[in-house]
N, C-alpha and C positions, 0 to 999 in steps of 0.2 A: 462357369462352374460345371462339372463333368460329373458324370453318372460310371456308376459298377454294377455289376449284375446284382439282380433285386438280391439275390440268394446270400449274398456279401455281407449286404446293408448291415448295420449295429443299428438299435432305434434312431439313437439321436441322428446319425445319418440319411435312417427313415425319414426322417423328423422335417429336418432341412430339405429331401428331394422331394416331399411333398410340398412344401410352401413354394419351392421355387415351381411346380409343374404348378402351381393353381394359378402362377402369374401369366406364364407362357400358354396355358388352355384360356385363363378369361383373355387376354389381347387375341387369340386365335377366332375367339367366339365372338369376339365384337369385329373386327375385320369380315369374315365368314356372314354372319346371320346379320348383321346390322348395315355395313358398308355394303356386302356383294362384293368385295376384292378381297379375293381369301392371300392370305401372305404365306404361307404354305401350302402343300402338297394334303391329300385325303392322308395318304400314308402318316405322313408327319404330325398331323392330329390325331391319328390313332396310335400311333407311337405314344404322344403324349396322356393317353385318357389310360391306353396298356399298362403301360408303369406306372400309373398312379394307380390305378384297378390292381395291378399284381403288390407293389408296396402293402395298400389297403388288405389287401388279402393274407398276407404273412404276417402283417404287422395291426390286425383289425383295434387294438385299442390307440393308435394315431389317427386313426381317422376322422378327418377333420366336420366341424358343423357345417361349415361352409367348401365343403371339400369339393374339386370339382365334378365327381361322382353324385354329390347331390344338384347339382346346376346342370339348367336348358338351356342351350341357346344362349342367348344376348338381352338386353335392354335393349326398346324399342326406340327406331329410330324417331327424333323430329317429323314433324310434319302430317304424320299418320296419327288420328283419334285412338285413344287405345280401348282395349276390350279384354276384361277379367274374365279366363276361362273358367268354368260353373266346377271343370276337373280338367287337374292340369296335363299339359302335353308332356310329355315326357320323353327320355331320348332313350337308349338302349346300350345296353352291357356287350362290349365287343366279343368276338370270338377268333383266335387265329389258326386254329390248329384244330386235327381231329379231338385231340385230347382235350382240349376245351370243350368242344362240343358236349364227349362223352362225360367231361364231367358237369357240364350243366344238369346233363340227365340226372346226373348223380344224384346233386343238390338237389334238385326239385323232389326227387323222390324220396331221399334224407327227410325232406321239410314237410314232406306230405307222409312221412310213413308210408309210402304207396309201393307195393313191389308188386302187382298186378300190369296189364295190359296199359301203357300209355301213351297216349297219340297225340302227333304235335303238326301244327299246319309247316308248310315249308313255302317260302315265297320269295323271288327276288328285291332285293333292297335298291330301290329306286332313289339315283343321284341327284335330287331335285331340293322342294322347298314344300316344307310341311305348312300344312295347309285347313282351317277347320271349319266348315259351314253348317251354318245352326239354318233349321228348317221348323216352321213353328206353323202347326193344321197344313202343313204339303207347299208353303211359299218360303223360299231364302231368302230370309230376312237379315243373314249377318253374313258374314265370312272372316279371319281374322288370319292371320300367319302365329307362328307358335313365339316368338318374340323371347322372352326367358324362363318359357313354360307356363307363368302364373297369368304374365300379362303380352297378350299379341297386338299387332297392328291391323285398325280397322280398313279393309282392303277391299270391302263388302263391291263398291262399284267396278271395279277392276277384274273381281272374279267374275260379273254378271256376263263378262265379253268371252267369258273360255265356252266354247263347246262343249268340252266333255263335263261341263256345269250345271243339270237340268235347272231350271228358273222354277218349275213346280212338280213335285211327285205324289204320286196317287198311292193309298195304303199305306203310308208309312204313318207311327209312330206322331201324337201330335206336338210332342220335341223329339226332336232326331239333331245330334251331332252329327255329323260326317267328317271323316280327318280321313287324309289322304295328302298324294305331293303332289304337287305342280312341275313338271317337265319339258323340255324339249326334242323334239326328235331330232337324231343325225341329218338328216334332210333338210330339216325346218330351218335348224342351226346353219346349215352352210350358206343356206337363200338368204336367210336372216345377216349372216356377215359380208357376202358377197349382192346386198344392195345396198348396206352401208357403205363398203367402200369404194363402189361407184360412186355414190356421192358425197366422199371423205367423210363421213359422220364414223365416231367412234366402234370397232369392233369388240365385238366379245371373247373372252379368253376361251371359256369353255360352254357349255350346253347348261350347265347349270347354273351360271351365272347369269347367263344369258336369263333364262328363263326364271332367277331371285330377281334381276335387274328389272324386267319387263312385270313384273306381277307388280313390284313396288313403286310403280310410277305414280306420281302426285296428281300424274292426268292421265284417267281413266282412257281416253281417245286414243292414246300412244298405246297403250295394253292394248285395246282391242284391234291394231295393227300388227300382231307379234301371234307367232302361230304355237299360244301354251296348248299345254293336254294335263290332263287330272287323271290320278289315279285313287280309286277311293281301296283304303285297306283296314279302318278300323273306325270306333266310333267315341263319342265324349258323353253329354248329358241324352237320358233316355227319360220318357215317358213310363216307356213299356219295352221291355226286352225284344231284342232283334228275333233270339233265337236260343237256343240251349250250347252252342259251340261254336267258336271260331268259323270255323268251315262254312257250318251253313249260317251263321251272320254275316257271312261275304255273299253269299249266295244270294242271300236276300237282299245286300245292296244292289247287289247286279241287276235282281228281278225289279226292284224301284230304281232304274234306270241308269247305273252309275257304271263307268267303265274300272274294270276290276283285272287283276294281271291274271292272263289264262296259263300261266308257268305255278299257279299257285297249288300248292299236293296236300293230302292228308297223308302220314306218314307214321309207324309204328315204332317208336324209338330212333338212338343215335342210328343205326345202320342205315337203315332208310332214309333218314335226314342227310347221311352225306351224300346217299348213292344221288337223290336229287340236286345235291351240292352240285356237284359234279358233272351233273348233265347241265345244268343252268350252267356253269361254268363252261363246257363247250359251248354253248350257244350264242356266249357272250358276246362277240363280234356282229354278229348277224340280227341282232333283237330291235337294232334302230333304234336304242335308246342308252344312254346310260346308266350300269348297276355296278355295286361295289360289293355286293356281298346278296348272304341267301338270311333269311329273317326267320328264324324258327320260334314259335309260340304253343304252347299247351292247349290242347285242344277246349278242353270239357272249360266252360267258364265259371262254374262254379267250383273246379280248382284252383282257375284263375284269381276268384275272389278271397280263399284260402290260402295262396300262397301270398299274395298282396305288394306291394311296394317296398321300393328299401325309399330313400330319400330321393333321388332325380330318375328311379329305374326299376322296371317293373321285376319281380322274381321267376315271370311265368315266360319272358322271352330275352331271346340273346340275337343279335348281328353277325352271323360267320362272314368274315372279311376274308376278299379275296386276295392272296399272298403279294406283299411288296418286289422291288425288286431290286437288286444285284449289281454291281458295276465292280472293274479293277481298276486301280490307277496305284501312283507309286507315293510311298511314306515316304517324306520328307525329311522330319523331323519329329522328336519326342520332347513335349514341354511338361515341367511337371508345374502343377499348379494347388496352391495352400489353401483351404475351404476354412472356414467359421472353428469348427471341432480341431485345425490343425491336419486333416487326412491331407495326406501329398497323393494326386488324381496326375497320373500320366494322361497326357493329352497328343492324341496324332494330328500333325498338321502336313495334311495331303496334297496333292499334285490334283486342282479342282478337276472334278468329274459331275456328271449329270447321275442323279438314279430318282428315278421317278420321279423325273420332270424340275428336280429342285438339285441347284450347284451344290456339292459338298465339299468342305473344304478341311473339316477337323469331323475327328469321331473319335469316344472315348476307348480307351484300353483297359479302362477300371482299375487294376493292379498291379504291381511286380509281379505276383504269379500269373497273370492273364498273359503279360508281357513272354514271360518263359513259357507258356505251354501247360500250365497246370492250372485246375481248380482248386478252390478254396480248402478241399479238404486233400491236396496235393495228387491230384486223381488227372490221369494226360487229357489235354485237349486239343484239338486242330492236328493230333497223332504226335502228338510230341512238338510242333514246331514253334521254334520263338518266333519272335519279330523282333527285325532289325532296321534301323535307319537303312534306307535304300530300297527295301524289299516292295515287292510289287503286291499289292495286299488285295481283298475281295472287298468290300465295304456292303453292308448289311441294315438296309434301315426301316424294318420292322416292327417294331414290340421295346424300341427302346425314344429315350429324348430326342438323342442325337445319335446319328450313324453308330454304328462296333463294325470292327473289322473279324471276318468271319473266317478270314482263309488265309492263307499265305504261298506266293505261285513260290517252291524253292528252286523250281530251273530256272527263275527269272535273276535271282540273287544275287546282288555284286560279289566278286569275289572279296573286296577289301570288309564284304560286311562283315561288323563283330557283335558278340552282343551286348544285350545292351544294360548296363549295371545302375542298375534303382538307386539312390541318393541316399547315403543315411546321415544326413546333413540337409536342415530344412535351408533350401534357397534363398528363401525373404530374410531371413535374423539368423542363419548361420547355428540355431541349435539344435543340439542332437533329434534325430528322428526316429522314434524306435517303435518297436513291432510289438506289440505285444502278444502271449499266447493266447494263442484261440482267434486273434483280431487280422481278420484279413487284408487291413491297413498298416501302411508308416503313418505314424501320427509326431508332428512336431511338438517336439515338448519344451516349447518357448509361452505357450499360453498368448495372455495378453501382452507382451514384451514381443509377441509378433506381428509385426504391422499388417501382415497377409489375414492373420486373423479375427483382430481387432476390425479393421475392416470390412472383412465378413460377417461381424455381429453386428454389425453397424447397419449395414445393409439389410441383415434379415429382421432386424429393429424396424426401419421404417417400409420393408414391404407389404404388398399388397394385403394378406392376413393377420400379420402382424399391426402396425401404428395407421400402416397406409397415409405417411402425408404427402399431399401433392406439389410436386416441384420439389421433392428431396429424393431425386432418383439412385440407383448405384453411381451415377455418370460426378452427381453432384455430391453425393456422400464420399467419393473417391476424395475429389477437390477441397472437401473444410478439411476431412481428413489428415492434409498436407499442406492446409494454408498456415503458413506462419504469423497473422494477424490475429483471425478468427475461426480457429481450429473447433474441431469435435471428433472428440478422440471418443469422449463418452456418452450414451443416451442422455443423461442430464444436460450435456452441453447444449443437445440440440432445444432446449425448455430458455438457456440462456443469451441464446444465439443473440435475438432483437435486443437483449439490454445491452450485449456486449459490442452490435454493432453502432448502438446509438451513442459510445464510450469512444467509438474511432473516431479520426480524423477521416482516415481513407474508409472511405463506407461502403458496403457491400456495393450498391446501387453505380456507381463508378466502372465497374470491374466490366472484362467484356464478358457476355451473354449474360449480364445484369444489367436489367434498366429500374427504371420507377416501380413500375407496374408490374415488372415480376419478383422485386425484392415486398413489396406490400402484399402481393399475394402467399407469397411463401409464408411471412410472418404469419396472416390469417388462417392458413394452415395449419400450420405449427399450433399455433391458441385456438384450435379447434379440438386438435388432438391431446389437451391438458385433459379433459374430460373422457373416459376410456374406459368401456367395458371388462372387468376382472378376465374373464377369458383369453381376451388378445392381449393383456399386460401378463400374463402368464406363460402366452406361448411367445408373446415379444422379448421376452428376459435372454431368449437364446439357452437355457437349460439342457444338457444334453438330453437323448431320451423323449424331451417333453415335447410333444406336437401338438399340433391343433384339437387332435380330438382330445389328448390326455389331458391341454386345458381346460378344456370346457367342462370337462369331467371334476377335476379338480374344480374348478369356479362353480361348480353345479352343489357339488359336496362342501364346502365350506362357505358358498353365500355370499362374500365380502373378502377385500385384502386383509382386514386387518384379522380376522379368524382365521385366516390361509396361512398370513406369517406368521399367529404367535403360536400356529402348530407346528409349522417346518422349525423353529425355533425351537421347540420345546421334545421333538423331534428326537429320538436315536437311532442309528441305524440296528435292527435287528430286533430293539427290545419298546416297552415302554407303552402305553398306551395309545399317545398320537402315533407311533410306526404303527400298532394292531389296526387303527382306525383305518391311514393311511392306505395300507396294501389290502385294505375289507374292499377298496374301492372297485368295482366291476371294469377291468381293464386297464388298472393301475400294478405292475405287478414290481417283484424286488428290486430287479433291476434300474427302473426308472425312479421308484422310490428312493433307490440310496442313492441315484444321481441328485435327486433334487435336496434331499436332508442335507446333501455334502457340500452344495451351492451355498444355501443358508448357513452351513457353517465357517465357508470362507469368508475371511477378514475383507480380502480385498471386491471381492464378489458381493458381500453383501453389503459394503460400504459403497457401490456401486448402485445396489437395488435404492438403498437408502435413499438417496441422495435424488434418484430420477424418482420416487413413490413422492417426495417435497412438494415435485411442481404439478402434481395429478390430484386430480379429484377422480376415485377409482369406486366404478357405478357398481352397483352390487348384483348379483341376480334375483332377478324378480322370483316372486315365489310361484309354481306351478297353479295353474288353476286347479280350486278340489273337486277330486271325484268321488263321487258317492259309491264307495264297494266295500267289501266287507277288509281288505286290504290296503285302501288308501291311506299311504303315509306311511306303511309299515315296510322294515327293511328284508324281504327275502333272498332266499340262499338256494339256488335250486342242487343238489348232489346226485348221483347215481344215474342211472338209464331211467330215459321217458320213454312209456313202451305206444303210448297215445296222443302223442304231442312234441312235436322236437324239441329242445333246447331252445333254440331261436325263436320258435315258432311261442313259446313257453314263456321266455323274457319279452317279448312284445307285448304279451298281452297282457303280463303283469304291471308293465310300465303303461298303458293303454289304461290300466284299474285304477293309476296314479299309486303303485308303488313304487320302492326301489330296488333294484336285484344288485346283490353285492357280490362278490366272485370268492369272499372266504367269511366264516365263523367268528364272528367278534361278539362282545358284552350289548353292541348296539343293535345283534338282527333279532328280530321278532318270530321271525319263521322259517322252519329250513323244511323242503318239499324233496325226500328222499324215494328214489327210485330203484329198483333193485341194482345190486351192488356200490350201496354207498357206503361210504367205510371212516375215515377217518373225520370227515365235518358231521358225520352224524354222533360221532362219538364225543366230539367238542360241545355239539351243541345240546346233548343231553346231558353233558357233563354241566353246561351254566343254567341248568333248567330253560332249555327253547325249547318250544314248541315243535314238534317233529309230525311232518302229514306226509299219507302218500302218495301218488298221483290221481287218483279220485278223489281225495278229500281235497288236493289243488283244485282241481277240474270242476267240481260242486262252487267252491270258494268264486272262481271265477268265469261264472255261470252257462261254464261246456259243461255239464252234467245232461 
């Protein structure tokens, strides 16, 4: 399945590029942080966490509960005792561009209200393995690796054998965390491979693996034959504060004996943060060590503590990553290929080339307009030039899944090249494909009558966010698909599967790459997943529009399946009181709403849902724990300018009191917290007799006064 530029996206195609990036980043992160054999390139991971950060960003109410923006790391391998961090390790929000940078600044100061002097540490981002040693009265007593953020691998003897590990420190803190990475030097790494293979014992790919490999040995003896280093840069549980600011709590680790990056700057805003950009980035070569970017964080910590976390990533630091790279080879060929919604996704299948370090063979084209030379709102790009079969193309794999082609050489250009004319006839079923206004897609308008389709729902049914069953991969959902015995054309079928194969003569367990043992497991799967939390039966239905976060949102707000359906049911588009309810929802807006009321109203779509809600027992959500505030339970609306608190900063803390914040004026909100210039929900909500406060009578309520 191929990706378009984020800016393209429709939700529902939001919808679907996020479920499929959470599958492709969790196998990345369990390969990566679990095995030590990364199956990709650094690039191609942050390709992956990019687009799903820029999605999330345009499209903030799909954002999913379990998105991989909230997820660290991996599960903890075998073998290793585990160890619950006291606070968890956390990974960090990419940066690729100046304009990222400058607008991190942005946000930060958005969220803090801050337009005064602000100072941000600047430091190189070290290509290693994160790392966390607890010290309790001056003795390290733990050590642990960052594992899935919540829970790491107890590694406590393994780290005793590093050098740059003091065994005891004086003055510190009588709990002190230390987190930092584990590394290998250029040097170490060569000696390191070149006495391996004098004596053919296996070599290392890279430095960092090398040095995830050697920390994670099961026998501490083997570690302290391997030449790691530590670098300490930040901290976890504290007794007693370090210090009043990043800066100088590194300072202080240094002074209780820890080695610390001396590239590391105080810095007055974006300017200065790239100009050190920049210089670290000359340096790059010569530093003996591995970095992939420069790590900027907010000085003052008790800003730090104000600006707070989102779900896997701190608001106070971002990762500037240093720029991918670049290769030409020649387009082959243009396949166009039918997604879930019907989008026909031109696909390049290239003449393979290497670009940082990983073969590429396909990279998307996104569109018919990308194809010809124009953006989405018919504006030139690449200066007017199409692409044609033949042409000798640039490939570009930065900030997206999979490769885009960024350039096109035209002195290289076959003469016989033509261009190249976009299908208006879907491939798989032959019907019409049409464009609709405003929609930067052909979308096939065969529905489920198209097996490319049908298919693809099928698939995002049983993926990873969705049902998740194991042993029903795309490979084998491809296969019932089209088995003529024991088909699954529909989710219900896969509920019926085991009574239908115990009906045959020829039995699943016969067939090649089925035996005993993996037809018995699959069933146990399958009757695992009869029982299924309302949120991922809501993003599992395929809905256009609806993704992981807008389920959860939806399953949060109505509690139960059978409250959800007999409102989508009851349900009209534009009027009625379930729609007021409905779109009251914080992040549910018309668009998605009149996707989902028009699902519930198809015959054949909702004789579909029927039929699979039969073999489910569908769990409800649990009720939030109460908070004791003068606003628990009640539904707020915030309107107008916060002149002392942001928006975000404003709905945290309201959902933190254990209220709800709804995003429009309905019969159900309790309170609307108007700020200068609010105009029309204030005028709604005095019209139903609500309560109307203004942002100090907020700020008392929610005990910032």
């Amino acid at each position: 399945m191929m990706v378009k530029p984020v800016e393209e996206l429709t939700q529902a195609e939001a919808a679907a590029e996020l479920a499929r990036l959470a599958a492709a980043i969790a196998g990345a992160n369990a390969a990566y942080h679990t095995r030590d054999t990364p199956e990709m390139s650094d690039s191609d991971y942050d390709a992956l966490k990019r687009r799903n950060a820029e999605i999330e960003g345009r499209f903030p109410g799909l954002k999913r509960s379990d998105s991989p923006s909230d997820q660290v790391g991996a599960p903890v391998a075998e073998g290793f005792g585990k160890v619950a961090h006291v606070i968890r390790m956390l990974s960090l929000e990419n940066a690729f561009s100046e304009e990222d940078v400058a607008d991190f600044e942005a946000r930060v100061r958005s969220y803090l209200g801050h337009d005064g002097v602000l100072a941000f540490t600047a430091e190189p981002k070290i290509d290693g393995l994160s790392l966390s040693l607890r010290y309790e009265n001056g003795v390290l007593v733990q050590a642990a690796t960052r594992g899935d953020g919540e829970t790491g691998e107890n590694v406590t003897e393994n780290a005793r054998t590093i050098a740059d590990i003091p065994q005891q420190i004086i003055g510190a803190p009588a709990v002190l965390e230390v987190r930092g990475e584990v590394y290998m030097s250029h040097a170490d790494f060569a000696a390191l491979n070149a006495r391996a293979s004098a004596t053919g014992e296996k070599t290392f790919a890279n430095p960092r693996n090398a040095a995830a490999g050697s920390l994670r040995q099961l026998d501490a003896t083997i570690t302290k034959t391997r030449p790691l280093r530590f670098f300490a840069y930040a901290w976890g549980a504290l007794s007693s504060p370090l210090a009043d600011s990043q800066f100088d709590a590194i300072q202080r680790l240094k002074s209780l004996g820890f080695q610390t990056n001396p590239l590391t700057r105080l810095c007055q805003g974006a300017p200065e943060m790239l100009e050190h950009y920049r210089s670290i980035e000359v340096q790059r070569a010569t530093l003996g060590y591995d970095i992939d970017g420069v790590v900027y964080k907010v000085n003052d910590l008790a800003l730090q503590r104000r600006l707070g976390f989102r779900s896997a990533t701190p608001r106070w630091a971002i990762a500037h990553k240093f720029p991918a790279e670049l290769a030409w080879t020649r387009l082959e060929a243009i396949d166009i290929q039918v997604g879930r919604t019907g989008a026909l996704s031109p696909v390049a299948r290239l003449s393979p080339v290497t670009v940082g370090g990983v073969v590429v063979s396909n990279a998307t084209l996104h569109n018919e307009d990308y194809i010809a030379g124009r953006d989405a709102k018919g504006g030139v790009i690449r200066e007017g030039k199409d692409i044609r079969i033949g042409d000798w193309v640039q490939v570009y794999r930065a900030g997206d899944v999979i490769p885009k082609i960024n350039d096109v050489n035209l002195e290289k250009r076959p003469s016989d090249a033509v261009p190249f004319t976009f299908p208006t006839i879907c491939p798989q079923c032959g019907s019409e494909a049409i464009r609709e206004d405003g929609d930067a897609v052909r979308r096939c308008s065969g529905g489920m009558i198209c097996p490319a389709q049908a298919v693809e729902r099928l698939k995002h049914f049983v993926s990873r966010n969705a049902f998740d069953i194991e042993g029903l991969g795309a490979k084998q959902v491809e296969a019932f698909f089209h088995d003529p015995v024991l088909p699954v054309k529909t989710p219900a079928e896969i509920f019926t599967l085991q009574s239908r194969d115990a009906a045959q003569l020829a039995k699943l367990e016969n067939r090649d790459g089925w035996g005993r043992a993996s037809v018995k497991k699959l069933f146990a799967a399958i009757e695992a997943k009869r029982q299924i939390p309302l949120n991922r039966l809501i993003f599992a239905l395929g809905i256009r529009h609806v993704g992981e976060t807008s389920a959860n949102l939806l399953a949060t707000h109505y509690g139960s399946w059978a409250a959800f359906e007999a409102a989508m049911t009851a349900a009209q588009v534009g009027e009625g009181a379930e729609w007021a309810d409905l779109t009251a929802i914080d992040g549910v807006g018309a668009v998605l709403a009149t996707s989902l009321v028009t699902a519930f109203h198809q015959p054949a779509e909702r004789a579909a849902m029927d039929a699979l809600v039969a073999h489910l027992t569908v769990q409800e959500v649990k009720a939030r724990a109460p908070v004791d505030s003068a606003v628990a339970g009640k539904t707020l609306v915030f309107t107008g300018t916060l002149e002392k608190m942001s928006r975000a900063e404003a709905k945290a803390r309201a959902e933190a009191l254990g209220a709800k914040v709804a995003g429009s004026v309905s019969a159900k909100t309790d309170l609307l917290i108007a700020g200068p210039g609010a105009g029309s929900k204030a005028k709604q909500a005095a019209a139903l007799g609500i309560r109307i406060i203004d942002e100090d009578e907020w700020l008392a309520l929610a005990g910032e006064a």
